[in-house]
ROMAR-343498 format. One line per 3 residues: number of its first residue (from 1); their letters; for each residue x, y, z of N, C-alpha, C. Coordinates in Angstrom, 2 decimals, padded with zeros to 5 digits, m for minus. Example, Ala and Ser with C-alpha at 12.3 -4.5 7.8 and 13.67 -1.06 7.14 Angstrom:
1> as> 013.19 m005.69 007.80 012.30 m004.50 007.80 013.20 m003.30 007.80 ~ 012.85 m002.25 007.08 013.67 m001.06 007.14 012.90 000.03 007.87
//
This chain:
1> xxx> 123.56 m016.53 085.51 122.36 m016.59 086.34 121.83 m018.02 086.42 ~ 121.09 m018.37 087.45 120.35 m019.61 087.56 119.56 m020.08 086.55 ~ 118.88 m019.10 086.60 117.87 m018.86 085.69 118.25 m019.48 084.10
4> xxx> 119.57 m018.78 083.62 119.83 m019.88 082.26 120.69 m020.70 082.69 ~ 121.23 m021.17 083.40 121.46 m022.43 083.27 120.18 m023.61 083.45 ~ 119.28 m023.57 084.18 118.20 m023.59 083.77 117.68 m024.68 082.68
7> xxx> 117.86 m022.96 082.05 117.16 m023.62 080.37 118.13 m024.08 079.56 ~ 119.69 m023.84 079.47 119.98 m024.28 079.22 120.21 m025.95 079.34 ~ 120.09 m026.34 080.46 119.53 m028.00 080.95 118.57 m028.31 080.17
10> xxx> 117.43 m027.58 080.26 116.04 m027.78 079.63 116.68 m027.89 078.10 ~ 116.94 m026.92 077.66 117.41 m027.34 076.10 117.77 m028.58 075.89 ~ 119.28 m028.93 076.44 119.76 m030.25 076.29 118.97 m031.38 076.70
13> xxx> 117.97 m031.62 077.57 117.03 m032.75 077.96 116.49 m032.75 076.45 ~ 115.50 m031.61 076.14 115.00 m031.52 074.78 115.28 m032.29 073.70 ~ 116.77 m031.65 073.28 117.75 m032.34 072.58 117.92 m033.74 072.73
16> xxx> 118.19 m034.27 074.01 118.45 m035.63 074.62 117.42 m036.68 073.91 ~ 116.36 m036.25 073.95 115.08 m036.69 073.77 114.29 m037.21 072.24 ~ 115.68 m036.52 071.23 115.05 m036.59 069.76 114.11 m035.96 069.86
19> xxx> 113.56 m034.70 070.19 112.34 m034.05 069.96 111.95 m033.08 069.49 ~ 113.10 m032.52 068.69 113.61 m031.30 068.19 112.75 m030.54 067.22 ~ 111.84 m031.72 066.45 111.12 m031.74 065.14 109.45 m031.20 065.98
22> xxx> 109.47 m031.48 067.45 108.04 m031.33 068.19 108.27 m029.84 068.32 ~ 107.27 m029.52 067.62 106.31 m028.16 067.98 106.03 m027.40 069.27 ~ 105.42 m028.54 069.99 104.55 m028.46 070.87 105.18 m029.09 071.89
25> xxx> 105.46 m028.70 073.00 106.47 m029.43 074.23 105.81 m029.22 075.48 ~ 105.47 m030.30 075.84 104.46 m030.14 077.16 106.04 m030.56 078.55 ~ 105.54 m029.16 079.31 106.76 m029.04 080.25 106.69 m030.18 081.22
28> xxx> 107.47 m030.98 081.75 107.63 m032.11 082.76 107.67 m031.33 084.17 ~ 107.10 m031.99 085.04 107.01 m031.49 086.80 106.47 m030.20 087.17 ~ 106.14 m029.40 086.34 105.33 m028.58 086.40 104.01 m028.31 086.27
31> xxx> 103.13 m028.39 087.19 101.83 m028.65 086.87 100.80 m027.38 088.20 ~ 100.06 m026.92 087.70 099.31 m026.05 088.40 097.71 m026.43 088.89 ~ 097.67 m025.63 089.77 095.37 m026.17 089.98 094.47 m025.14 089.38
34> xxx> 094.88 m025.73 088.69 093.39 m025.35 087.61 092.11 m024.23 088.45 ~ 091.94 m025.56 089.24 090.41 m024.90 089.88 090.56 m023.60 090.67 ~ 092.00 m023.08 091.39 092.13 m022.34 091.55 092.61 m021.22 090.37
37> xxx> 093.28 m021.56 089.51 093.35 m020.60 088.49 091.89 m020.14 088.12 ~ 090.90 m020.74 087.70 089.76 m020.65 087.03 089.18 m019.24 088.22 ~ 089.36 m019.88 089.63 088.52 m018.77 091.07 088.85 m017.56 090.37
40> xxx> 090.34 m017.73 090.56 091.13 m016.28 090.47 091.42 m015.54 089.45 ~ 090.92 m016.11 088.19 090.23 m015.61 086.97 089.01 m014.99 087.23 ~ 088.29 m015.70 087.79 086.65 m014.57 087.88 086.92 m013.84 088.55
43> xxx> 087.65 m013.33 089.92 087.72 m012.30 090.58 088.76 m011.46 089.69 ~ 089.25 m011.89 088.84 090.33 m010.60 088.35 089.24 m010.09 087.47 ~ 088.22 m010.53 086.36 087.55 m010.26 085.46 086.35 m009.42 085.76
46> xxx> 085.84 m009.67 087.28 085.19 m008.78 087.95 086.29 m007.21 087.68 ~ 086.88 m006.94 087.83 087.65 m005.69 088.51 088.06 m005.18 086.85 ~ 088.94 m006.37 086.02 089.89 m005.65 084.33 088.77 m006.52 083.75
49> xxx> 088.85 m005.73 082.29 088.35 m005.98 081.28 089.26 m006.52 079.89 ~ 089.10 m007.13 078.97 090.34 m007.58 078.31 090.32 m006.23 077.32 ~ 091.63 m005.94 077.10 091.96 m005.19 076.20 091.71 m005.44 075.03
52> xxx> 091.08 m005.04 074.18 090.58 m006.14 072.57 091.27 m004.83 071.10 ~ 091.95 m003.84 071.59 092.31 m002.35 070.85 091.66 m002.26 069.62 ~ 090.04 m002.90 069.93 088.90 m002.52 068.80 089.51 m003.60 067.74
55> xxx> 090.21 m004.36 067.75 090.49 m005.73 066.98 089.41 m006.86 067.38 ~ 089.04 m007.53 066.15 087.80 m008.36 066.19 088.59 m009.78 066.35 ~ 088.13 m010.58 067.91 088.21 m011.61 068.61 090.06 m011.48 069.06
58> xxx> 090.14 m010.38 069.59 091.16 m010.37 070.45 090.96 m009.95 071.61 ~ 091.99 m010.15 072.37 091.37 m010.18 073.80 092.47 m009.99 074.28 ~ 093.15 m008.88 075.70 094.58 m009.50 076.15 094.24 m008.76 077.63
61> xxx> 094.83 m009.37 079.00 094.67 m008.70 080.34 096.70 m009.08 080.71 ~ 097.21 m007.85 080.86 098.84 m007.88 081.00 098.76 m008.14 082.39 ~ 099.60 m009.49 082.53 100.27 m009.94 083.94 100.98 m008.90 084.33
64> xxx> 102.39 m008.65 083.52 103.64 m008.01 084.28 103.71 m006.71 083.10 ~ 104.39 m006.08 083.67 104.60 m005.02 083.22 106.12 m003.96 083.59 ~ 106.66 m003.53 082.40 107.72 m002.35 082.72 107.58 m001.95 083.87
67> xxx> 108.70 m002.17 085.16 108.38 m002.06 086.69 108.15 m000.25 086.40 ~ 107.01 000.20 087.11 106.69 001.67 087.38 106.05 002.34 085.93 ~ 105.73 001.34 084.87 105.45 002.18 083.76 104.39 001.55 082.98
70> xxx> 103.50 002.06 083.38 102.03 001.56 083.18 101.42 001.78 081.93 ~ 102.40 002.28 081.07 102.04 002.73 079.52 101.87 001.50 078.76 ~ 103.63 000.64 079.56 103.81 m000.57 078.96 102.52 m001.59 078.84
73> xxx> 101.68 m001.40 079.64 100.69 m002.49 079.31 099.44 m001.86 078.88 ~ 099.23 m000.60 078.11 098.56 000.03 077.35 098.67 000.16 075.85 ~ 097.86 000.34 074.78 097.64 000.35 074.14 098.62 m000.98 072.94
76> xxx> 098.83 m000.79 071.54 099.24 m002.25 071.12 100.36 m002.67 072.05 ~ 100.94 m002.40 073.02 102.08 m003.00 073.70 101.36 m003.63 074.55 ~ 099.91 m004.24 074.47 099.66 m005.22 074.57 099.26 m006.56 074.17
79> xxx> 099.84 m005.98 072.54 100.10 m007.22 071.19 101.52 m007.39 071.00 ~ 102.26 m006.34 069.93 103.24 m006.56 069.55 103.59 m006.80 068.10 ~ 104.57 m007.07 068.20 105.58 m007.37 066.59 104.84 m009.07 066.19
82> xxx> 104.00 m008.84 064.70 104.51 m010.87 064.25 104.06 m010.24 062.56 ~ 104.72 m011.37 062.32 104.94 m011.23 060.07 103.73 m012.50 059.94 ~ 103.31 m011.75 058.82 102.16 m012.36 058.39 101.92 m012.38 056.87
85> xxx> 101.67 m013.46 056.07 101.35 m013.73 054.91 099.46 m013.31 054.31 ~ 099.72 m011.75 054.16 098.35 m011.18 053.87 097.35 m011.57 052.80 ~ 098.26 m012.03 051.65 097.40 m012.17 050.27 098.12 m013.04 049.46
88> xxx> 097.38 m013.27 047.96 097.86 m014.25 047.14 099.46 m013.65 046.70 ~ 100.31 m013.30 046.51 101.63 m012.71 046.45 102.48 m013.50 047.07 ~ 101.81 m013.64 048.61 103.15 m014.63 049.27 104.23 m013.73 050.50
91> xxx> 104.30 m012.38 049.91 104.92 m011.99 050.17 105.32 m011.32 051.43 ~ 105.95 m011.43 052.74 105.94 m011.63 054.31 105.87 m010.19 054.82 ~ 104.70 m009.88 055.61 104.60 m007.99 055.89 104.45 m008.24 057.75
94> xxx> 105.46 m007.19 057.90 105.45 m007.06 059.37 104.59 m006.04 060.02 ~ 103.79 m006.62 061.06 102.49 m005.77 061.67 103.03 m005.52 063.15 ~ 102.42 m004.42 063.70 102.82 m003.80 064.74 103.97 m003.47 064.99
97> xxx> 104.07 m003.22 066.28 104.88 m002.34 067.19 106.43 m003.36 067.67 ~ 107.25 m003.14 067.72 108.44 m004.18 068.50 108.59 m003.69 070.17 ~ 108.36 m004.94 070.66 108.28 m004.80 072.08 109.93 m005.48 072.89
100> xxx> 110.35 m004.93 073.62 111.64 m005.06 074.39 111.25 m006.36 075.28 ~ 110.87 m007.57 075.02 109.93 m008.29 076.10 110.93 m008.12 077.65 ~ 112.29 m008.24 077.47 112.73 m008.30 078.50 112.97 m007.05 079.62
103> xxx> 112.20 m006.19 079.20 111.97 m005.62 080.51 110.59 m005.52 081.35 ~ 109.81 m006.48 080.72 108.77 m006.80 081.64 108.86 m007.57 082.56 ~ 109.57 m007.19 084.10 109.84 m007.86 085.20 108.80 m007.77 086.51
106> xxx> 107.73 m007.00 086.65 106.78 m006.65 087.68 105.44 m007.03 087.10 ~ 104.81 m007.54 088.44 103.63 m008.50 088.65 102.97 m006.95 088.73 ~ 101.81 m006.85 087.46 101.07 m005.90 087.62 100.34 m005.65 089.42
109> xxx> 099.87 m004.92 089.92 099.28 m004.77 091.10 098.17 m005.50 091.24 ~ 097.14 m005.31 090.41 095.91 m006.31 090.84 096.09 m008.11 090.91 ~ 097.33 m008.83 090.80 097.09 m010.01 090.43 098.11 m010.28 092.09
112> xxx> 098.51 m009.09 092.61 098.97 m009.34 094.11 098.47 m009.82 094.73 ~ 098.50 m011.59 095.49 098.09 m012.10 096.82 096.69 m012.73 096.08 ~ 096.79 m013.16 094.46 095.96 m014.42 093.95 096.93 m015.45 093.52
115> xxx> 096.43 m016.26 093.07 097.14 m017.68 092.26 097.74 m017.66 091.18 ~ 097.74 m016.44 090.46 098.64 m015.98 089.62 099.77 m015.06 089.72 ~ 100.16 m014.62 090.95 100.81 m014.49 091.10 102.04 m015.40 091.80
118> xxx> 101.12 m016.36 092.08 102.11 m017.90 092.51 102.20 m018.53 091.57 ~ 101.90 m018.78 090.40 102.03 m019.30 089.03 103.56 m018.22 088.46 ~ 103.02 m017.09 088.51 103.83 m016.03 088.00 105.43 m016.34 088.59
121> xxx> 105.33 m016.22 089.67 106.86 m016.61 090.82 107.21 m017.79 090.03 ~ 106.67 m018.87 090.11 107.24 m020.28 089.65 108.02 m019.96 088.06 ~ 106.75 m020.09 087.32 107.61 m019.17 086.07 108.56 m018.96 085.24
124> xxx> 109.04 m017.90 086.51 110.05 m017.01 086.34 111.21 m017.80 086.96 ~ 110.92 m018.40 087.77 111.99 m019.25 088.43 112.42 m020.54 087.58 ~ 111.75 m020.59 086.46 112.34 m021.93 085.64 112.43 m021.59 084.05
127> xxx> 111.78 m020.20 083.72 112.03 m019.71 082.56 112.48 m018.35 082.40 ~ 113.27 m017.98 081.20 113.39 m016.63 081.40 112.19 m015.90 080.14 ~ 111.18 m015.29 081.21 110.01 m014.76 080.78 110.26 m012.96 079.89
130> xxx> 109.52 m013.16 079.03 109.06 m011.36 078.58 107.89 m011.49 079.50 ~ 106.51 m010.88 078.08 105.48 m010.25 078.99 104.81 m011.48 078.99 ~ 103.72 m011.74 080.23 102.70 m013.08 080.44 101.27 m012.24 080.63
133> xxx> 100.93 m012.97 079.57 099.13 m012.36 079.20 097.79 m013.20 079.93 ~ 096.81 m012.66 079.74 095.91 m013.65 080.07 094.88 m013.29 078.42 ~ 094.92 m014.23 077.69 094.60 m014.08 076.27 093.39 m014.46 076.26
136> xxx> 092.64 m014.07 074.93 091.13 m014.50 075.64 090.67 m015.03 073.66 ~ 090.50 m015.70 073.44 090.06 m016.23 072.01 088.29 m016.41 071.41 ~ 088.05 m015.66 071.46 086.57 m015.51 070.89 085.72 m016.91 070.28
139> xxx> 084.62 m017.45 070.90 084.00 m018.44 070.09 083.80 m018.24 068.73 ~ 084.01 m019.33 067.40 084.39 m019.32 066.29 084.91 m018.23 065.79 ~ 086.38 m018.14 065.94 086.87 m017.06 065.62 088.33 m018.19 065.20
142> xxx> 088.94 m017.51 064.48 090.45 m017.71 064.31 091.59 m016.61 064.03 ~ 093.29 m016.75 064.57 093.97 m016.50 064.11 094.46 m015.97 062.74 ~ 094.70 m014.92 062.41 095.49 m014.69 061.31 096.99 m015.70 061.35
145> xxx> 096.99 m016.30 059.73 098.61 m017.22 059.77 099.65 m016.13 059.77 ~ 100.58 m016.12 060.80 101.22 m015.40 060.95 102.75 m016.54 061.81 ~ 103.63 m015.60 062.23 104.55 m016.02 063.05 105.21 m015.09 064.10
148> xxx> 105.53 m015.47 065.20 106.23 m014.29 066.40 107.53 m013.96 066.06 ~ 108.14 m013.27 067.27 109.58 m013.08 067.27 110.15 m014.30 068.16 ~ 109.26 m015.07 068.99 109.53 m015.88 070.01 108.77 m017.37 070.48
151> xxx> 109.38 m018.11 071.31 107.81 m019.24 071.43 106.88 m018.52 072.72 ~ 105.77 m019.36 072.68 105.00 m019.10 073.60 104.39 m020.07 074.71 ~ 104.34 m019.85 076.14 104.44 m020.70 076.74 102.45 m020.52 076.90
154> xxx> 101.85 m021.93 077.05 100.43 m021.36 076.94 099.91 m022.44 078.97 ~ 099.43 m021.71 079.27 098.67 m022.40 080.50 096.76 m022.41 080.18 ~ 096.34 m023.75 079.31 095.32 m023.19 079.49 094.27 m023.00 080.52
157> xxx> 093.30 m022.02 080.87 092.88 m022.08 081.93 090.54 m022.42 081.28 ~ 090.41 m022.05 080.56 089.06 m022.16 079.98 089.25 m022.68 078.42 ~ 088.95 m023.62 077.88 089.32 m024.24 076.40 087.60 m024.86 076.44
160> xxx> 087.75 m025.55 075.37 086.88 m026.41 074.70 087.15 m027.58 073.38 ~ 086.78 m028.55 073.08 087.40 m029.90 072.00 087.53 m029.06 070.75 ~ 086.94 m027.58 070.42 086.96 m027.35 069.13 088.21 m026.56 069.46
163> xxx> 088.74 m026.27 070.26 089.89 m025.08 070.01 090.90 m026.13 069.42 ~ 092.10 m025.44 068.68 093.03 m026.35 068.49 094.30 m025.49 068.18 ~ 095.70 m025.35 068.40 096.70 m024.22 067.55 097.48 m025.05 066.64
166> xxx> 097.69 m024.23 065.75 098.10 m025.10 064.13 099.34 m024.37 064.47 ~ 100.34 m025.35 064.24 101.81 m024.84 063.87 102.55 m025.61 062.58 ~ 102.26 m024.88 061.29 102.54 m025.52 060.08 101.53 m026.45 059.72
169> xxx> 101.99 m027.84 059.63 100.42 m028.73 059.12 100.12 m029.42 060.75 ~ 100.43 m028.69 062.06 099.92 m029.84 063.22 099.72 m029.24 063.78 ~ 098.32 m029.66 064.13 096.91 m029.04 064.94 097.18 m029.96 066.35
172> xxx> 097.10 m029.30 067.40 096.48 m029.79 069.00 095.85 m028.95 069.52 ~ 095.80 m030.03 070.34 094.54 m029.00 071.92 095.30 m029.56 072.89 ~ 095.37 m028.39 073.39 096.21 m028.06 075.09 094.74 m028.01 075.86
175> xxx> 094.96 m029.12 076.44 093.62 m029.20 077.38 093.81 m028.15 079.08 ~ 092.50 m027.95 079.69 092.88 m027.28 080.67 093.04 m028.05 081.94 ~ 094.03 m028.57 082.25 094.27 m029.52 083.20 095.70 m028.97 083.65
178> xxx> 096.31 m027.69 083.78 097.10 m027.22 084.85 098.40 m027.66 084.29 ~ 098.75 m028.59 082.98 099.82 m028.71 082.52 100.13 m026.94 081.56 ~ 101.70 m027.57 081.35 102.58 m025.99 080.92 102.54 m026.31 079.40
181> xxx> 102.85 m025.90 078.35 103.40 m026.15 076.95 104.06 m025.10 076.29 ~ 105.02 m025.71 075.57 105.93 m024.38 075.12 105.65 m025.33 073.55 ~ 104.93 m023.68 073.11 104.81 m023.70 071.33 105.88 m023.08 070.82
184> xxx> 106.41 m023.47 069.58 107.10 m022.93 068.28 106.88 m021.93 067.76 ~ 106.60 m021.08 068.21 105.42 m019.61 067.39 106.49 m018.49 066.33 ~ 107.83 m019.35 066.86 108.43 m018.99 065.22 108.25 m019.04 064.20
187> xxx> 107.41 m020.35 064.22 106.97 m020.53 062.67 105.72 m020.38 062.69 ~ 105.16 m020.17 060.99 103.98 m019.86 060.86 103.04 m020.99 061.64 ~ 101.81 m020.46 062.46 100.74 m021.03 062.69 099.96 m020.07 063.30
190> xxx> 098.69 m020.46 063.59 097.57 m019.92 063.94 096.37 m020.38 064.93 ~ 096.05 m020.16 065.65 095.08 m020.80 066.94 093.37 m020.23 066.33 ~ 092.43 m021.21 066.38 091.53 m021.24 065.93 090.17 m021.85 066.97
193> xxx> 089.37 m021.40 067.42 088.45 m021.54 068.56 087.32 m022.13 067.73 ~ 087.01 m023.07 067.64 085.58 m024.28 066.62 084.46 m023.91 067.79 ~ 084.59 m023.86 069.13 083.59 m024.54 069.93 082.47 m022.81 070.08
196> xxx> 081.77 m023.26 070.88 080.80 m021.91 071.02 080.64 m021.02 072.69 ~ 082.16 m021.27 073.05 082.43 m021.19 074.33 083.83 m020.42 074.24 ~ 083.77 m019.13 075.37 085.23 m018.44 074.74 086.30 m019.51 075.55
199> xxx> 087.57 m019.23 074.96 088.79 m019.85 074.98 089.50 m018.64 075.67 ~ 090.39 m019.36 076.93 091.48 m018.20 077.58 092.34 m019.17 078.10 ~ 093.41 m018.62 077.80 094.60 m018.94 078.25 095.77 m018.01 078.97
202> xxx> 096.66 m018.73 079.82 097.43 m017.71 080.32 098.49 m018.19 079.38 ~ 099.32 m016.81 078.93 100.25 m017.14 077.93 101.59 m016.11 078.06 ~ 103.44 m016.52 077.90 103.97 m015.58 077.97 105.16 m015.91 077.19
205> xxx> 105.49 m015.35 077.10 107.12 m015.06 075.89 107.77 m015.89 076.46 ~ 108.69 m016.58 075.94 109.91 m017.78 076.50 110.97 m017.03 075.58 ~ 111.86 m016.21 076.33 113.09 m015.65 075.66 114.29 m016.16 075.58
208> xxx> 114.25 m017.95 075.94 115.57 m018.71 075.38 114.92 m019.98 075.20 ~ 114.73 m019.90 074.06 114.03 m020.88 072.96 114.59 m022.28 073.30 ~ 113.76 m023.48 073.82 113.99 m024.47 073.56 114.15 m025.52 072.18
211> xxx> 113.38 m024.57 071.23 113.44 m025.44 069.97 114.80 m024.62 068.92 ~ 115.47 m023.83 069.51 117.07 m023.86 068.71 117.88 m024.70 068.54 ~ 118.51 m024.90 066.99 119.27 m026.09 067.07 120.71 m025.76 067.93
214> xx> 120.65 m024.24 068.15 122.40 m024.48 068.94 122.06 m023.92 070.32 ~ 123.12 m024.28 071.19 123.00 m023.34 072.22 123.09 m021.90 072.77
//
């Protein structure tokens, strides 16, 4: 498919680059408008509400979904599988549900004929996507340290100077200026909101990892 060869290019640039050790990979030539993401955020937020499944400072609104199966973007299959270091022991416990990301191929219905669904098209046309969220991070709130099954690609669309995501000992801020970034979320880290303003981002599974050492 196009589609991985692709990333496989993308890998090797990566590689090319000595950058293997970076976390945090802000995507080249890809860049979105903001100001229209932000419009077409308030009109979606008018209509859905974020899914929060009674979890304190979570938040999730499902882009795509199992084509015809609307379960898929109900209940935790709108979290998922990640291992997490609970207590003094150390010892690594896996929480939730395991999700198939790759059969989330359909642009839920309500995001038809906005700017996310032209974000969504692009995408898909340069990554091979699972599910793409619109995540919502609670003022002073943080992450449990945990780790995914996968990286995560983040678009932010509403941030603030206190947000920052920790991956191991390195903290940034993905500012909201329409750039792409693909995080490491293999390894342990955690996203943490300082400011007093909620944090949302559009965010989705990257299912051929740029930060593998092989091909």
């Amino acid at each position: 498919m196009q589609t991985g060869k692709k990333l496989k290019d993308f890998t090797k640039f990566y590689k090319s680059m000595n950058i293997q050790s970076n976390d945090f990979y802000k995507v080249p030539n890809i860049k979105f408008d903001i100001f229209r993401l932000k419009a077409d955020l308030e009109k979606i937020l008018v209509k859905k509400k974020f899914n929060s499944l009674g979890i304190k400072n979570f938040g999730a609104i499902s882009l795509n979904q199992i084509p015809g199966d609307q379960k898929s973007i109900e209940g935790h299959n709108v979290r998922g599988t990640y291992w997490t270091l609970p207590d003094e022991s150390g010892e690594e416990a896996k929480r939730d549900i395991s999700i198939d990301e790759s059969k989330y191929t359909e642009l839920v219905s309500d995001f038809h004929n906005t700017y996310f669904e032209e974000v969504y098209n692009t995408l898909r046309k340069n990554f091979k996507l699972g599910r793409v969220r619109i995540l919502l991070k609670e003022p002073r709130s943080t992450l449990s340290w945990h780790r995914d099954p996968e990286p995560r690609l983040h678009i932010p669309i509403i941030t603030n100077p206190g947000c920052r995501m920790v991956i191991e000992d390195i903290a940034k801020h993905m500012p909201a200026d329409g750039t792409v970034t693909i995080t490491n979320n293999k390894k342990y880290h955690n996203f943490f909101n300082g400011g007093e303003q909620a944090r949302i981002h559009l965010v989705a599974c990257v299912l051929d990892s740029p930060f593998e050492k092989n091909d």
